[in-house]
Jmol script that loads the backbone (N, CA, C; Angstrom):
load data "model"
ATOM      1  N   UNK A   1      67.790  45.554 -63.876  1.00  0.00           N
ATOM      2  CA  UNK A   1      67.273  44.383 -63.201  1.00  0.00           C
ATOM      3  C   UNK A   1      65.890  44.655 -62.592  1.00  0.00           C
ATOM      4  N   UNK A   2      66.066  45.630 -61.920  1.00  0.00           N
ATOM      5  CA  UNK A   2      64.734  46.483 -61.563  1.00  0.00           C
ATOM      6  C   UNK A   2      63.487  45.882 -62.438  1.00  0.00           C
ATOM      7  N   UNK A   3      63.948  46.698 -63.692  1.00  0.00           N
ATOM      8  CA  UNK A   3      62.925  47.078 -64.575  1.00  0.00           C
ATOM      9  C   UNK A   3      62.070  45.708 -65.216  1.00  0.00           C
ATOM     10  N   UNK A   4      63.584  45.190 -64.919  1.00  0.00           N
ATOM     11  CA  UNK A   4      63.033  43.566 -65.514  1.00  0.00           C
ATOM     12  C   UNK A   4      61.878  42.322 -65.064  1.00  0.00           C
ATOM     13  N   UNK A   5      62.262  42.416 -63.155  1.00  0.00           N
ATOM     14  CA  UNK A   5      61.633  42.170 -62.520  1.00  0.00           C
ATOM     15  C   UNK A   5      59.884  42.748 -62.336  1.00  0.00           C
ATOM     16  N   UNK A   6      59.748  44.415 -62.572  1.00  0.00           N
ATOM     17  CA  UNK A   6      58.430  44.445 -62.678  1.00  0.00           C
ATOM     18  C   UNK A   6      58.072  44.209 -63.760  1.00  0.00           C
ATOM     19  N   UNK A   7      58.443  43.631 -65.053  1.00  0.00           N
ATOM     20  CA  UNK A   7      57.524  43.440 -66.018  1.00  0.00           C
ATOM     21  C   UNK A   7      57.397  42.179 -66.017  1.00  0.00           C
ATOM     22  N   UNK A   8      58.083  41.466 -65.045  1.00  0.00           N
ATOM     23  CA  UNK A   8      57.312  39.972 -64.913  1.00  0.00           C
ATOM     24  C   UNK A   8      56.196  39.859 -64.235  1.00  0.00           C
ATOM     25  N   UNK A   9      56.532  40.832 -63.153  1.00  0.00           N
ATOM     26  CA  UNK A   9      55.636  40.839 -61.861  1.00  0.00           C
ATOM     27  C   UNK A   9      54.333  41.194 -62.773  1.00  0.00           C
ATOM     28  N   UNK A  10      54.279  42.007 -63.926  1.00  0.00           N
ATOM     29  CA  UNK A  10      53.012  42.606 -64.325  1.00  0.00           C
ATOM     30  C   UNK A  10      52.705  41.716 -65.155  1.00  0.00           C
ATOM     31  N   UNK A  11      53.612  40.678 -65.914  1.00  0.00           N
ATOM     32  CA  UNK A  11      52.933  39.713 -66.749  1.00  0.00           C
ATOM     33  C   UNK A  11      52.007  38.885 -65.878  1.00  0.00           C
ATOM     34  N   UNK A  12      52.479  38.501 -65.163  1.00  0.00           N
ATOM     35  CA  UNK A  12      52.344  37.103 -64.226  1.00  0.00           C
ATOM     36  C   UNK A  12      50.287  37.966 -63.838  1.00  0.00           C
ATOM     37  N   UNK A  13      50.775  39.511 -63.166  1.00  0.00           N
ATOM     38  CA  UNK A  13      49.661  39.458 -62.644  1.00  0.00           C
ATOM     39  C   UNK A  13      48.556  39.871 -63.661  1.00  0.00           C
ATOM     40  N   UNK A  14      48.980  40.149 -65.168  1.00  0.00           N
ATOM     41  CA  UNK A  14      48.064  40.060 -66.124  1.00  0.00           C
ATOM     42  C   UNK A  14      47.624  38.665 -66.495  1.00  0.00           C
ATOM     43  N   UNK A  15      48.247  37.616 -66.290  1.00  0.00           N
ATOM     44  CA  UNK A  15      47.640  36.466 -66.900  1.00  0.00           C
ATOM     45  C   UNK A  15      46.513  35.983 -65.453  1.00  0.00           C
ATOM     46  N   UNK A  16      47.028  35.995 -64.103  1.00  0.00           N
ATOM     47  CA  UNK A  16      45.917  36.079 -63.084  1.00  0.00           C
ATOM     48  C   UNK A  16      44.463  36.659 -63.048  1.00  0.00           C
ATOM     49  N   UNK A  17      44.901  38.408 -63.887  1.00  0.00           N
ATOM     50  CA  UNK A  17      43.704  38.185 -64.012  1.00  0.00           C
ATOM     51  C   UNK A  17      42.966  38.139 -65.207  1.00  0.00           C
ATOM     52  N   UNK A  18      43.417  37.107 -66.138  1.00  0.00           N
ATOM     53  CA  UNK A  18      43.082  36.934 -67.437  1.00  0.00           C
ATOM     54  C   UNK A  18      42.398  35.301 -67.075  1.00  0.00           C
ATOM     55  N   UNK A  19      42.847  34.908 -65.852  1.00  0.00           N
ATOM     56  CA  UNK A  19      42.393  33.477 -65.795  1.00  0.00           C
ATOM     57  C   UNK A  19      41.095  33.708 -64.417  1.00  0.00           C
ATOM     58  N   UNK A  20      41.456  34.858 -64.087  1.00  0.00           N
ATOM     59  CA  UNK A  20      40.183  34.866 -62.771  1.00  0.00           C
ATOM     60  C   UNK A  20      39.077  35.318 -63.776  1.00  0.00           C
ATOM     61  N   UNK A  21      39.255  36.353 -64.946  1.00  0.00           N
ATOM     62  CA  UNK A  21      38.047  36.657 -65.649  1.00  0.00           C
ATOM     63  C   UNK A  21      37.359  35.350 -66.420  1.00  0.00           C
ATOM     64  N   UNK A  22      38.180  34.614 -66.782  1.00  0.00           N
ATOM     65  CA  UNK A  22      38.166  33.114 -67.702  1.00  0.00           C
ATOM     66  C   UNK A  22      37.383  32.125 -66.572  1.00  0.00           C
ATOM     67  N   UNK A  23      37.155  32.168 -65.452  1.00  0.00           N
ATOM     68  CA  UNK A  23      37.546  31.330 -64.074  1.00  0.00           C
ATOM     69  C   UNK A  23      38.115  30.133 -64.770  1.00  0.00           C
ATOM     70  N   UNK A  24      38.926  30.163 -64.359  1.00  0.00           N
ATOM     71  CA  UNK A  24      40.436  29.282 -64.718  1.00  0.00           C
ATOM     72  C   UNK A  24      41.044  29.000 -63.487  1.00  0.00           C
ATOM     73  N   UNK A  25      40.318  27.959 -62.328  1.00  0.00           N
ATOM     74  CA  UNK A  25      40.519  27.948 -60.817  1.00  0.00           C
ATOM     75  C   UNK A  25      41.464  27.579 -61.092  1.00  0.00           C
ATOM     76  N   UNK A  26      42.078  26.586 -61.550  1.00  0.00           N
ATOM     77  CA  UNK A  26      42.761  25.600 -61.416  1.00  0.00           C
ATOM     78  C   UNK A  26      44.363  26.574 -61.634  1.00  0.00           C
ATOM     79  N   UNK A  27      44.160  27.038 -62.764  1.00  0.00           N
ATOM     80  CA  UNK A  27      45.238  27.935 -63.447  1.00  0.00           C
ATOM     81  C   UNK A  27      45.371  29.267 -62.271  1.00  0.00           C
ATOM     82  N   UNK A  28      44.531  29.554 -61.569  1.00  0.00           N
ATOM     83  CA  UNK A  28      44.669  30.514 -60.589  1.00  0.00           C
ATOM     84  C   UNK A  28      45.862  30.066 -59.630  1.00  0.00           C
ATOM     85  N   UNK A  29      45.056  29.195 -59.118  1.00  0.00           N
ATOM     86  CA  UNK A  29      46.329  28.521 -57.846  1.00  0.00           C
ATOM     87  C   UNK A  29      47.386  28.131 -58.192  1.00  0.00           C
ATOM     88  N   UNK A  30      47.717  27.617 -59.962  1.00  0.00           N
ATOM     89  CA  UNK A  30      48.946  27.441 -60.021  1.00  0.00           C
ATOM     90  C   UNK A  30      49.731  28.644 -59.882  1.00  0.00           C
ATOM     91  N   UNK A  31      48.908  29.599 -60.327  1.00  0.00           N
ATOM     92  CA  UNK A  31      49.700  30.706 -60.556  1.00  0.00           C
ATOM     93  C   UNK A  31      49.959  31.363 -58.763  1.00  0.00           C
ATOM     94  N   UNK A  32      49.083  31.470 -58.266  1.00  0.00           N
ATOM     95  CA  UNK A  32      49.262  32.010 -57.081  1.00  0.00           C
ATOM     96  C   UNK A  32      50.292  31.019 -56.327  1.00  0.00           C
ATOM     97  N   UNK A  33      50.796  29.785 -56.523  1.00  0.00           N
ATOM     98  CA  UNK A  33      51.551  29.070 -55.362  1.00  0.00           C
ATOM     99  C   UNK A  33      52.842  29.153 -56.127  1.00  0.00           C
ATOM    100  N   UNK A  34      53.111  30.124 -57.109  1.00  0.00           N
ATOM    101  CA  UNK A  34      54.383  30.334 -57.679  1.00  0.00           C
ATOM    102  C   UNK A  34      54.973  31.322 -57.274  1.00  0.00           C
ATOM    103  N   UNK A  35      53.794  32.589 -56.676  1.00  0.00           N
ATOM    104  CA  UNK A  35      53.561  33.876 -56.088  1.00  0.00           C
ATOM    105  C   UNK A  35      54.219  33.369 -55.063  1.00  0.00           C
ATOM    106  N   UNK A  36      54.078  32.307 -54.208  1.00  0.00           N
ATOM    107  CA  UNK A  36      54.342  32.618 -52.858  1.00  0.00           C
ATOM    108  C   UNK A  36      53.164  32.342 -52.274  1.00  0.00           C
ATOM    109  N   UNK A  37      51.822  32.243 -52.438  1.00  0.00           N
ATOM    110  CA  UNK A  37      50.931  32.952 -52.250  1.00  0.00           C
ATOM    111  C   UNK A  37      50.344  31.719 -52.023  1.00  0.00           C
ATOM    112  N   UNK A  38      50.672  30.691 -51.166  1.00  0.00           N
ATOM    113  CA  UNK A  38      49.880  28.964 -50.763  1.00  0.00           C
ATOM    114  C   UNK A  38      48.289  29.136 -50.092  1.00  0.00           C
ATOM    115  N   UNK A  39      48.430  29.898 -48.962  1.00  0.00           N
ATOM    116  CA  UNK A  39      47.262  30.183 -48.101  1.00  0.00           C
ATOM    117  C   UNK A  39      45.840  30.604 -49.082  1.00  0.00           C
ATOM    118  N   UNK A  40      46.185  32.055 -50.468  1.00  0.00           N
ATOM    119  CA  UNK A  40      45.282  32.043 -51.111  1.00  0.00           C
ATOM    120  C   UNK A  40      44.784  31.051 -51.748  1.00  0.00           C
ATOM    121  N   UNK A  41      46.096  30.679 -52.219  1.00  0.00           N
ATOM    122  CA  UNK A  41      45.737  29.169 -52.964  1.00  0.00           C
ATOM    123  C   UNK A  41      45.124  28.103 -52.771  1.00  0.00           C
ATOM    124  N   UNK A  42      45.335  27.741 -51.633  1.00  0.00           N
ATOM    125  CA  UNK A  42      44.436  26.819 -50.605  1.00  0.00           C
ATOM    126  C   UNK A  42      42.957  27.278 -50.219  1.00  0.00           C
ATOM    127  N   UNK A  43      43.332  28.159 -50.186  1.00  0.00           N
ATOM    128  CA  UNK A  43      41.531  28.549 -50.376  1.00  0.00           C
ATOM    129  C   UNK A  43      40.646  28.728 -51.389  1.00  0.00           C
ATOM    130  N   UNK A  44      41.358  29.120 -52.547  1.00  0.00           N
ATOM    131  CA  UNK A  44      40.680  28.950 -53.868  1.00  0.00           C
ATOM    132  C   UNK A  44      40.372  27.125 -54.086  1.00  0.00           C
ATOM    133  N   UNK A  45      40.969  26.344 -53.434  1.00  0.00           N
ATOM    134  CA  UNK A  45      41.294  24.967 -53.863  1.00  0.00           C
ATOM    135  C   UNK A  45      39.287  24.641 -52.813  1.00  0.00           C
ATOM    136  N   UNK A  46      39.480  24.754 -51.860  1.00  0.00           N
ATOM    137  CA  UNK A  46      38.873  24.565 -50.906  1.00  0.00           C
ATOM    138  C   UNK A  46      37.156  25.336 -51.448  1.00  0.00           C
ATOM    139  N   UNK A  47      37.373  26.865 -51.560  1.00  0.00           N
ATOM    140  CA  UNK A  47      36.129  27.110 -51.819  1.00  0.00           C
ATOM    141  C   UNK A  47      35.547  27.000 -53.532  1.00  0.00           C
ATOM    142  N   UNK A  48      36.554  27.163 -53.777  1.00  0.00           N
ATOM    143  CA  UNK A  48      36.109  27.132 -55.836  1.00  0.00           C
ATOM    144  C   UNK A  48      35.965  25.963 -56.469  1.00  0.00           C
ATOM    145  N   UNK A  49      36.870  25.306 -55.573  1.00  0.00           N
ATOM    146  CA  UNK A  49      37.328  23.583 -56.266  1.00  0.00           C
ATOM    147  C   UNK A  49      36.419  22.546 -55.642  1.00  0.00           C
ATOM    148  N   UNK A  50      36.041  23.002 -54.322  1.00  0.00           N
ATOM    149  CA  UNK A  50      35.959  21.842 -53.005  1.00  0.00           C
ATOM    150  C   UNK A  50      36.348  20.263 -53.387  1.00  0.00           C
ATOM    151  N   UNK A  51      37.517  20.064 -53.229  1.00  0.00           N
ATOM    152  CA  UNK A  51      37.763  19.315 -54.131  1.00  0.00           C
ATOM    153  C   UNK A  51      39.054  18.686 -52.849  1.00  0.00           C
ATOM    154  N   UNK A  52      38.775  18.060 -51.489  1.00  0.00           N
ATOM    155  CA  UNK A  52      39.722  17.463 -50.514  1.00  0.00           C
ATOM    156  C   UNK A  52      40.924  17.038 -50.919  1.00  0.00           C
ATOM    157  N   UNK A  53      40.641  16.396 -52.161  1.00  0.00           N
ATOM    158  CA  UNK A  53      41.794  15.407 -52.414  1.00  0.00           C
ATOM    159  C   UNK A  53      43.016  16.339 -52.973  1.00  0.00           C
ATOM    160  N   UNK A  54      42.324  17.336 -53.828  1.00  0.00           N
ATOM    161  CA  UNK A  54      43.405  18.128 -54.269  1.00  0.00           C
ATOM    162  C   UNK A  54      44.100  18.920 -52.881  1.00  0.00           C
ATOM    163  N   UNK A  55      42.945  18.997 -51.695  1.00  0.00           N
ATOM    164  CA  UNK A  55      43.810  19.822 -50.314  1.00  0.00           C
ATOM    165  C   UNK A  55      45.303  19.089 -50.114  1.00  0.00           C
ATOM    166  N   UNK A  56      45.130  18.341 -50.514  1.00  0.00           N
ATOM    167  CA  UNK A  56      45.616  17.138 -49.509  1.00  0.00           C
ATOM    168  C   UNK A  56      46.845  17.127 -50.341  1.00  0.00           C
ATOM    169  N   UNK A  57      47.050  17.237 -51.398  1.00  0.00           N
ATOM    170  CA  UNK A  57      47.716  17.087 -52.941  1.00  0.00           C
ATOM    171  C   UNK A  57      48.732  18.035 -52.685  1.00  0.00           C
ATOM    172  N   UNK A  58      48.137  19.462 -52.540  1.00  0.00           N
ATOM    173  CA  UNK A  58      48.540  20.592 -52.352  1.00  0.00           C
ATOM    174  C   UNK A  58      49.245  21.148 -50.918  1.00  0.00           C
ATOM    175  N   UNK A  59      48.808  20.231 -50.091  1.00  0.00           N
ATOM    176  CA  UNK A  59      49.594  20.712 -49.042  1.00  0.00           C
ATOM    177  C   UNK A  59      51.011  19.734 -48.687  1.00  0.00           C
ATOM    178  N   UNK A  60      50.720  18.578 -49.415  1.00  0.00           N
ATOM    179  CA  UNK A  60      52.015  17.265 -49.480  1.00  0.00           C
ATOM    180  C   UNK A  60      52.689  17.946 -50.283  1.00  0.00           C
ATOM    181  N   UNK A  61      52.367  18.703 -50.991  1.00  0.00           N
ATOM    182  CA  UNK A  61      53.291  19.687 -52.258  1.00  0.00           C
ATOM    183  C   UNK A  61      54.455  20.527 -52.383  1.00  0.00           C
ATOM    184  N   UNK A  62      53.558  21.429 -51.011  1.00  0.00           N
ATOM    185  CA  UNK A  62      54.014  22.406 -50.284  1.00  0.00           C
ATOM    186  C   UNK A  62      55.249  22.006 -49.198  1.00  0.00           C
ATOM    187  N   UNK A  63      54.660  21.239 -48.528  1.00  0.00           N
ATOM    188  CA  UNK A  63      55.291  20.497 -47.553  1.00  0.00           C
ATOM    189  C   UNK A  63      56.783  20.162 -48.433  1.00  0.00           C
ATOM    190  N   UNK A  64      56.826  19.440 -49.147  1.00  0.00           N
ATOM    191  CA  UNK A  64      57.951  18.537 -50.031  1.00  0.00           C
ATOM    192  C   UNK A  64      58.764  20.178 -50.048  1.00  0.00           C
ATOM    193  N   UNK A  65      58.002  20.935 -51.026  1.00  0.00           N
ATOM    194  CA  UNK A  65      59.069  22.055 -51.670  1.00  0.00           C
ATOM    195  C   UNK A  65      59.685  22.508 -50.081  1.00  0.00           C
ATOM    196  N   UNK A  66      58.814  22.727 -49.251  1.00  0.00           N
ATOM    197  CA  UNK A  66      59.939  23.556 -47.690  1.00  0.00           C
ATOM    198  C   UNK A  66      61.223  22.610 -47.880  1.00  0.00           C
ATOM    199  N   UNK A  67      60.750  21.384 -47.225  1.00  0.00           N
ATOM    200  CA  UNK A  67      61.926  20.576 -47.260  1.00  0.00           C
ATOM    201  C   UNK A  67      63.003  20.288 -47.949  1.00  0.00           C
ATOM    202  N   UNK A  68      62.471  20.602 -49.179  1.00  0.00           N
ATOM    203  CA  UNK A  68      63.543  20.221 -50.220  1.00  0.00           C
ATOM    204  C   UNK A  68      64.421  22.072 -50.326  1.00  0.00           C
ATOM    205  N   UNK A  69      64.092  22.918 -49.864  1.00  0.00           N
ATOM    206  CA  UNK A  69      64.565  24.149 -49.690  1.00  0.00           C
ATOM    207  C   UNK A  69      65.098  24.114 -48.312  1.00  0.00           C
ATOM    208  N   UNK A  70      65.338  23.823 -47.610  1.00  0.00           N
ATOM    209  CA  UNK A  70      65.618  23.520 -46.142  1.00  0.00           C
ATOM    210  C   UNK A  70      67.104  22.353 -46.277  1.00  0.00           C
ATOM    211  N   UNK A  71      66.652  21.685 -47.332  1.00  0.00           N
ATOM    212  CA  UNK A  71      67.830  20.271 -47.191  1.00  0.00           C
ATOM    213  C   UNK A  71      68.865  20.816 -48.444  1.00  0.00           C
ATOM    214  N   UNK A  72      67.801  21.340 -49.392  1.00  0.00           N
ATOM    215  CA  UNK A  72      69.187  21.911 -50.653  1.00  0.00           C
ATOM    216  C   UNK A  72      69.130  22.988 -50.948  1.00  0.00           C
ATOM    217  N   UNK A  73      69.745  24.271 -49.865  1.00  0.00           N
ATOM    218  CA  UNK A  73      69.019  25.690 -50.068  1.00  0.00           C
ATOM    219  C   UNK A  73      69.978  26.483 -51.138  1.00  0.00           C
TER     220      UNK A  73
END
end "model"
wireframe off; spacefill off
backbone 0.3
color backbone group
């Protein structure tokens, strides 16, 4: 199980940085808010994207998934 788990962990973080070399913003943050990883994400959105509407998108997003993990855990 171990073993299994890091070779996702290493896919996942080979295609990250197959899309940061590509700049592939968009594909970054998806990938990073699958990580766990919202705060980076939000900042890639903010400084790479500047792009409000998607803030706004992304944090109603976020928001929903807590809740919906909170109400159907």
């Amino acid at each position: 199980m171990v073993k299994l788990i890091y070779f996702v962990l290493m896919m996942v973080l080979q295609a990250y940085d197959v899309c940061t070399r590509r700049s592939l913003t968009r594909e970054r943050v998806f990938i990073l808010g699958r990580m766990g990883n919202a705060r980076e994400a939000l900042s890639l959105i903010i400084t790479q994207l500047k792009d409000m509407e998607e803030v706004s998108m992304y944090i109603s997003e976020q928001v929903t998934q807590c809740y919906s993990l909170t109400i159907f855990p």
